[in-house]
C-alpha positions in Angstrom: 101.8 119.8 85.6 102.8 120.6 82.0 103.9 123.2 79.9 100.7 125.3 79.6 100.5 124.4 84.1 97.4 122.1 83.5 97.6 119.5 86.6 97.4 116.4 85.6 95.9 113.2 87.4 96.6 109.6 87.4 94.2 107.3 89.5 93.3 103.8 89.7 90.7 104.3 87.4 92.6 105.9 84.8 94.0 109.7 84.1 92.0 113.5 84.4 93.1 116.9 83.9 91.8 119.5 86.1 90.7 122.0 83.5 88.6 125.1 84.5 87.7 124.6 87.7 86.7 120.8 87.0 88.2 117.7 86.6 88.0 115.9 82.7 89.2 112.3 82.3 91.4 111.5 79.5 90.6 109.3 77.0 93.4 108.0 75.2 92.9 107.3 71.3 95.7 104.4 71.1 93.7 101.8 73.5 91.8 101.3 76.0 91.3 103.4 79.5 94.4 102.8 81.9 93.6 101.5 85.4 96.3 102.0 88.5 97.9 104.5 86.6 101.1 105.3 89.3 103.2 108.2 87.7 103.0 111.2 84.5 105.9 113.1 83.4 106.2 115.6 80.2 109.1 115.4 77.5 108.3 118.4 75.0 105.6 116.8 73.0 105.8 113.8 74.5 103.9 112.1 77.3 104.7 109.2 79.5 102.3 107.3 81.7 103.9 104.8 84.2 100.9 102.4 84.7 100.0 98.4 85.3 99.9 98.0 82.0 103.3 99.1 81.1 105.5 102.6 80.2 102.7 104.1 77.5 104.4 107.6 75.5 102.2 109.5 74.0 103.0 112.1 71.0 100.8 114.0 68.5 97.8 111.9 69.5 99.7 108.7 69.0 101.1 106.3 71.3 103.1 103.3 72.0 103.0 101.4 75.1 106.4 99.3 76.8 105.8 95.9 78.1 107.8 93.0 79.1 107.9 91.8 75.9 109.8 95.0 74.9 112.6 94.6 77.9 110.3 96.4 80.5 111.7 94.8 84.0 108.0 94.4 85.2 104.6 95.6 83.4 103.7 97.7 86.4 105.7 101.3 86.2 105.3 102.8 90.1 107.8 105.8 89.0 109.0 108.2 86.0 111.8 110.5 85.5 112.3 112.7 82.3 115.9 114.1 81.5 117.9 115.2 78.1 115.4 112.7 76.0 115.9 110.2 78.7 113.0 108.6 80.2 113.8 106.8 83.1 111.2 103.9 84.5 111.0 102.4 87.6 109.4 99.4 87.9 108.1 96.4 90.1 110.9 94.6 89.5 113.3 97.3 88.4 114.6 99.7 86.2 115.0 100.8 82.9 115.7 104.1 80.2 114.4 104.7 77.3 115.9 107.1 74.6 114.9 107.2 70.9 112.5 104.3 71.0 115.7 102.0 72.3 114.5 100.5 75.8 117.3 99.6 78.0 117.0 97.6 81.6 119.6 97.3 84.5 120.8 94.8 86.5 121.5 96.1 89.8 117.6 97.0 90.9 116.7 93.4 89.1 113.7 92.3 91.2 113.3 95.3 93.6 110.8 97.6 92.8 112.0 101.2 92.2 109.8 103.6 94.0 111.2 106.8 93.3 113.2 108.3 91.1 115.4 112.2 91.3 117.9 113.9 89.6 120.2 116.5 91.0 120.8 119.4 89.0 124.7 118.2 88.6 123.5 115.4 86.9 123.5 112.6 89.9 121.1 110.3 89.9 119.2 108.9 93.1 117.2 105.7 92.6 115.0 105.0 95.7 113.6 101.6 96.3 112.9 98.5 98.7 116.5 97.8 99.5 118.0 101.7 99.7 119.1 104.0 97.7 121.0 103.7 94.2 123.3 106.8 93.4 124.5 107.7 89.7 126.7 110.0 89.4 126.9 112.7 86.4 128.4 112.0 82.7 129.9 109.8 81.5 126.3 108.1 82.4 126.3 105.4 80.1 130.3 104.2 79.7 130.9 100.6 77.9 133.5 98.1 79.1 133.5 95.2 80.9 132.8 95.5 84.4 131.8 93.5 87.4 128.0 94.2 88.4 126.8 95.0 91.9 123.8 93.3 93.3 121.6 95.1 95.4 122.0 92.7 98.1 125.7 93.6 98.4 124.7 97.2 100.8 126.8 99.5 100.4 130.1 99.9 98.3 130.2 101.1 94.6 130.1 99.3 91.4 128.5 98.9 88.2 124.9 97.7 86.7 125.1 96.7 83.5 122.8 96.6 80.6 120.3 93.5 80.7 118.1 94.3 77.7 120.4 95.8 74.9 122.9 94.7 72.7 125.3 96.9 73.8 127.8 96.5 77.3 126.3 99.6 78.4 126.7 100.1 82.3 125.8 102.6 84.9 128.3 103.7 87.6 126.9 103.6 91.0 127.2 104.0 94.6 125.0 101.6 97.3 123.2 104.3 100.1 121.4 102.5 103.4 122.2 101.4 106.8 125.4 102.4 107.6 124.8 105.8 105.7 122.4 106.5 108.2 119.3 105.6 106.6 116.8 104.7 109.3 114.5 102.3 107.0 115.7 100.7 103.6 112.4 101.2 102.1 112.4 104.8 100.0 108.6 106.0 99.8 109.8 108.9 97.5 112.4 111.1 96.4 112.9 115.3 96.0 114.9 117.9 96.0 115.1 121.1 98.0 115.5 124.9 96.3 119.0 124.4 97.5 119.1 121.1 95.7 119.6 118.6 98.6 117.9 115.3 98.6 115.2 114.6 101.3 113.8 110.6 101.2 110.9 109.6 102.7 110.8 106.4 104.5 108.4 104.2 106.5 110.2 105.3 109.4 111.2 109.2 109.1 111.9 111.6 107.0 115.7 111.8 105.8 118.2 114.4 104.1 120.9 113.3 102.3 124.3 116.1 102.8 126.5 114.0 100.0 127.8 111.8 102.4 125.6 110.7 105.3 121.6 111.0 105.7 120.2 113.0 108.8 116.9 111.6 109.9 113.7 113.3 111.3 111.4 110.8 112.9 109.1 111.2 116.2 111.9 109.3 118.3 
C-alpha cells in the first residue's frame, strides 16, 4: 500500500494496482514487464520491486535495476524492507542494503535465502530465512573494525557479518535465533510485528512469538 493507500500487487506475471474497483497492470517505462515479481515496498518517491530479475527502484518515472553484477547476493529478491533511506534485500542466496545508490552484501546469510525481513520499532532487526532467524540490534548498525564473522551454520551464539561487496570493513552485529531458542522449524515463512511490537514468525511447522529471549510456539500438537 502506498502513500495515497492504493494496494499494490506483484504476481508472477508482473505488477497491478487495484485502482477504482479494478485491477490495472503496471507497465514500467525503464524495461520490459517483470515476471515472479516476490515483494514492493515505498521509500518517499521511491519504489522498490524485489523480483527474478533483480532489486529494480523506481523514481520519477525512472529506474534502475540491481543485479549480480552490481553485488546483489542472488538475481532473485524473495523479500524487502524500507527504513531511514535503507533498503534492505533479501535474496536467494542472501542479503544485502542499499543506501544512496551504494549496494552493500553480507556474509553471514551467504547462500541461504532470506525470506523475510522486520524491523522493530527500537531499531532491531530480524532476518528470517532457511536456517533461523538473524537478529540486529539498534545503532550503531553499521560499526567498522575488524571482526570475526559468524556463519550461519554456527546456530546460535552472536557475532558479526561483515561486508562482502563494499570497499569499506563495514559489519553488522548480530545474534543467531533457532533450535534451542525454541524455534520449532528453522525455516521462517515470514516475519511481523504485533500493535504491541512483538515478533510472531511463521514456520512450516507452527506459528511462533518471539518475547526477547525465547519463542513460544502455536502448532496443532
Amino acid at each position: 500500500v502506498d502513500a495515497s493507500d492504493t494496494v499494490w500487487a506483484g504476481t508472477y506475471h508482473g505488477v497491478s494496482r487495484f485502482v477504482s474497483g479494478k485491477w490495472e497492470p503496471f507497465a514500467r517505462e525503464d524495461g520490459p514487464a517483470w515476471n515472479n515479481v516476490y515483494a514492493i515496498v515505498f521509500l518517499k518517491d521511491e519504489i522498490f520491486f524485489g523480483s527474478n530479475q533483480g532489486l529494480s527502484v523506481l523514481q520519477n518515472g525512472r529506474g534502475k535495476t540491481y543485479t549480480r553484477e552490481n553485488g546483489l547476493p542472488d538475481n532473485t529478491v524473495l523479500s524487502l524492507l524500507v527504513d531511514q533511506g535503507r533498503c534492505y534485500a533479501g535474496t536467494l542466496a542472501g542479503l544485502a542494503v542499499l543506501k544512496d545508490g551504494e549496494l552493500t552484501s553480507f556474509d553471514s546469510a551467504s547462500g541461504h535465502p532470506v525470506t523475510a525481513l522486520v524491523k522493530m520499532k527500537n531499531g532491531t532487526l530480524f532476518v528470517g530465512t532457511d536456517s533461523g532467524l538473524i537478529k540486529s540490534p539498534p545503532a550503531p548498525l553499521f560499526q567498522r573494525g575488524e571482526r570475526e564473522s559468524l556463519p550461519l551454520e554456527k546456530g546460535g551464539g552472536e557475532g558479526f557479518a561483515h561486508s562482502v561487496s563494499s570497499g569499506s570493513a563495514e559489519h553488522l552485529f548480530i545474534r543467531r535465533l533457532g533450535i534451542e531458542e525454541g524455534l520449532e522449524d528453522l525455516r521462517i515463512e515470514d516475519l511481523t510485528l504485533d500493535a504491541e511490537d512483538h515478533l510472531w514468525a511463521a514456520t512450516q511447522r507452527g506459528l511462533c512469538r518471539y518475547n526477547g529471549e525465547k519463542f513460544i510456539c502455536f502448532t496443532r500438537d
